[in-house]
C-alpha positions as CSV (number, residue, x, y, z in Angstrom):
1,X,7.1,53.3,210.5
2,X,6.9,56.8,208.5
3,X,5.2,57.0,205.6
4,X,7.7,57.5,202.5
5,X,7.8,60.6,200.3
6,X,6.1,59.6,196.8
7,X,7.7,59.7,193.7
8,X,7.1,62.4,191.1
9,X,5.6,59.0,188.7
10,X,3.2,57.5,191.5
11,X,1.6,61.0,192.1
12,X,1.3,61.9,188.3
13,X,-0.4,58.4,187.7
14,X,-2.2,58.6,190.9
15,X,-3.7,61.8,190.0
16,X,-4.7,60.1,186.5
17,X,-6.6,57.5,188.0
18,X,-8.6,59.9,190.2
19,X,-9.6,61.7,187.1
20,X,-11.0,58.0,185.7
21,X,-12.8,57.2,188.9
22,X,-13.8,60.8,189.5
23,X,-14.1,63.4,187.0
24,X,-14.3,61.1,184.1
25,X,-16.9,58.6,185.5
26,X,-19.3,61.6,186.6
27,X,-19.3,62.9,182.5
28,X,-20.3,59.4,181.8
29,X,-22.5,59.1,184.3
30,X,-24.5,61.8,183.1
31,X,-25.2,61.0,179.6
32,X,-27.9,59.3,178.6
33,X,-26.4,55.8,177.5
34,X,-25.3,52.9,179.7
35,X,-21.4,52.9,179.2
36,X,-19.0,51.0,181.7
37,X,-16.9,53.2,184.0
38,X,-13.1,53.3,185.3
39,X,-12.4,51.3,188.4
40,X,-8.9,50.2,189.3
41,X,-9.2,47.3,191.5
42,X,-8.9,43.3,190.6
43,X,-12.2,43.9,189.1
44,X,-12.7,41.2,186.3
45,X,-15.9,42.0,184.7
46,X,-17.3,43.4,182.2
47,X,-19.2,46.2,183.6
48,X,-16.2,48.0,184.0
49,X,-13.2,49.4,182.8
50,X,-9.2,49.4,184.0
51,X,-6.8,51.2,181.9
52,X,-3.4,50.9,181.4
53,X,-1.3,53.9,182.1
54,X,2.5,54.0,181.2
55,X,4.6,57.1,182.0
56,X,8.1,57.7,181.1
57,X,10.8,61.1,180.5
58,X,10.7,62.8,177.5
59,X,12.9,65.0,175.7
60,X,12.6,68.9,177.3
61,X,12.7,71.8,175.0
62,X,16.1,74.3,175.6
63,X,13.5,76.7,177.2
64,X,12.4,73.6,179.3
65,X,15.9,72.7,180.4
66,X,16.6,76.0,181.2
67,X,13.6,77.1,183.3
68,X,14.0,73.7,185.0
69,X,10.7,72.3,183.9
70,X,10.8,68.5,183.7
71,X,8.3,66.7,180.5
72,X,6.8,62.7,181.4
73,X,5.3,61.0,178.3
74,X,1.6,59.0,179.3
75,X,0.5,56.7,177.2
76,X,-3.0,55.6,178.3
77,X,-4.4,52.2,176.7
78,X,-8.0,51.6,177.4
79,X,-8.9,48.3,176.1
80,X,-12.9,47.7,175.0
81,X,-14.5,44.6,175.2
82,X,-16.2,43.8,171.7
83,X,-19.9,44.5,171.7
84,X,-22.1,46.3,169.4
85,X,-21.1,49.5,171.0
86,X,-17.5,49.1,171.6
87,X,-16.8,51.9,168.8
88,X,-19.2,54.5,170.5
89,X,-17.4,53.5,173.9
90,X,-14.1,54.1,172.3
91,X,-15.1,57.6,171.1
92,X,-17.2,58.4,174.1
93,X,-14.0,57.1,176.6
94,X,-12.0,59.5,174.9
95,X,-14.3,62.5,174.9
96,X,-15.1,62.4,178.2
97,X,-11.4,62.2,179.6
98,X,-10.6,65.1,177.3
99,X,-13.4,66.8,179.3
100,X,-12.3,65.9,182.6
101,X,-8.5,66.7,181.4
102,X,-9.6,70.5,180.1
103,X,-11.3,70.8,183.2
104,X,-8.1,70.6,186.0
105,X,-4.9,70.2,183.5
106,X,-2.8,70.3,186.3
107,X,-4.3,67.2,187.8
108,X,-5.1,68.8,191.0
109,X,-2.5,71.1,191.2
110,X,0.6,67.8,190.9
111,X,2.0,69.1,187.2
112,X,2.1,72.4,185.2
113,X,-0.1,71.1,182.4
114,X,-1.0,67.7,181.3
115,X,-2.5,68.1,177.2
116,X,-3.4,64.7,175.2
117,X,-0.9,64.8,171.7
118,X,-2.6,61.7,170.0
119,X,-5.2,59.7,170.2
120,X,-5.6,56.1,168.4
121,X,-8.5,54.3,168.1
122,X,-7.6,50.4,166.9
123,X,-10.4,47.9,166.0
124,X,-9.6,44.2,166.8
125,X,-8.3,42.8,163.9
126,X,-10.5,40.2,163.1
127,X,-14.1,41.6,163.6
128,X,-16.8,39.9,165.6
129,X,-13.9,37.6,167.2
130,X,-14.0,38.7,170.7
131,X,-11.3,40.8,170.6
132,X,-11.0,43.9,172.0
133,X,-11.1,47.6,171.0
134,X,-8.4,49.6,171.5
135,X,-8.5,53.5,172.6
136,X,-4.6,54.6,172.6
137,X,-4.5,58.3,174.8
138,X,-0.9,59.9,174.2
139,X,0.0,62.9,177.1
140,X,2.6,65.2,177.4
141,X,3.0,66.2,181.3
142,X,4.8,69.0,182.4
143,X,5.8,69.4,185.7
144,X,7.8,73.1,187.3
145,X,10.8,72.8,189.1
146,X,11.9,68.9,190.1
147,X,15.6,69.7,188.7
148,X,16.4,71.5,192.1
């Protein structure tokens, strides 16, 4: 049995979670805090992260449309267990992917550029409750000729 063709989607979100487990952990790797890294496997604890990516079309430009560039919305959720340093986490999570992002925006050569448009970074409601932090990535994802 042949292997099939992947979609557009699973190589754009593939290509995301190699910059987690890659790029991203290596930046946190090197700094000079313990911080838990990206892994995306069944993974339950807490010396490690999973993220939740979303991706979805969004509305091209007329320049888009015409040049036949097709535009995916990512929304990235990272949740943060509550600790003393869930806020630095949140803010060092985001930093580092916006490292790793500014580093290969085409996400190994998959899209035409990849650029975060908002970042939100949502406490738990109810401090010291066990809830989670909340670091909110929004992307815009171009990718060069799929209309063919």
């Amino acid at each position: 049995m042949s292997e099939r063709e992947l979609f557009i989607e699973e190589k754009i979100i593939n290509a995301i979670k190699n910059l987690f487990t890659v790029q991203v952990n290596e930046i946190l790797n090197n700094w000079n805090f313990l911080i838990p890294l990206f892994e995306f496997s069944d993974y339950g604890g807490l010396s490690a992260i999973t993220p939740v990516i979303s991706i979805s079309s969004c509305e091209q430009t007329e320049k888009e449309r015409i040049i036949k560039i097709d535009a995916y919305s990512m929304v990235i959720t990272i949740n943060v267990p509550e600790t003393n340093d869930s806020e630095l986490f949140c803010y060092g999570y985001k930093s580092a992917f916006d490292k790793a992002l500014s580093l290969d925006k085409t996400l190994g050569g998959i899209v035409t550029c990849a650029t975060i448009t908002n970042t939100k970074y949502l406490p738990p409601k109810k401090p010291n409750c066990g809830m989670e932090w909340e670091v909110v990535l929004s992307l815009r994802i171009t990718v060069e000729g799929m209309n063919v």
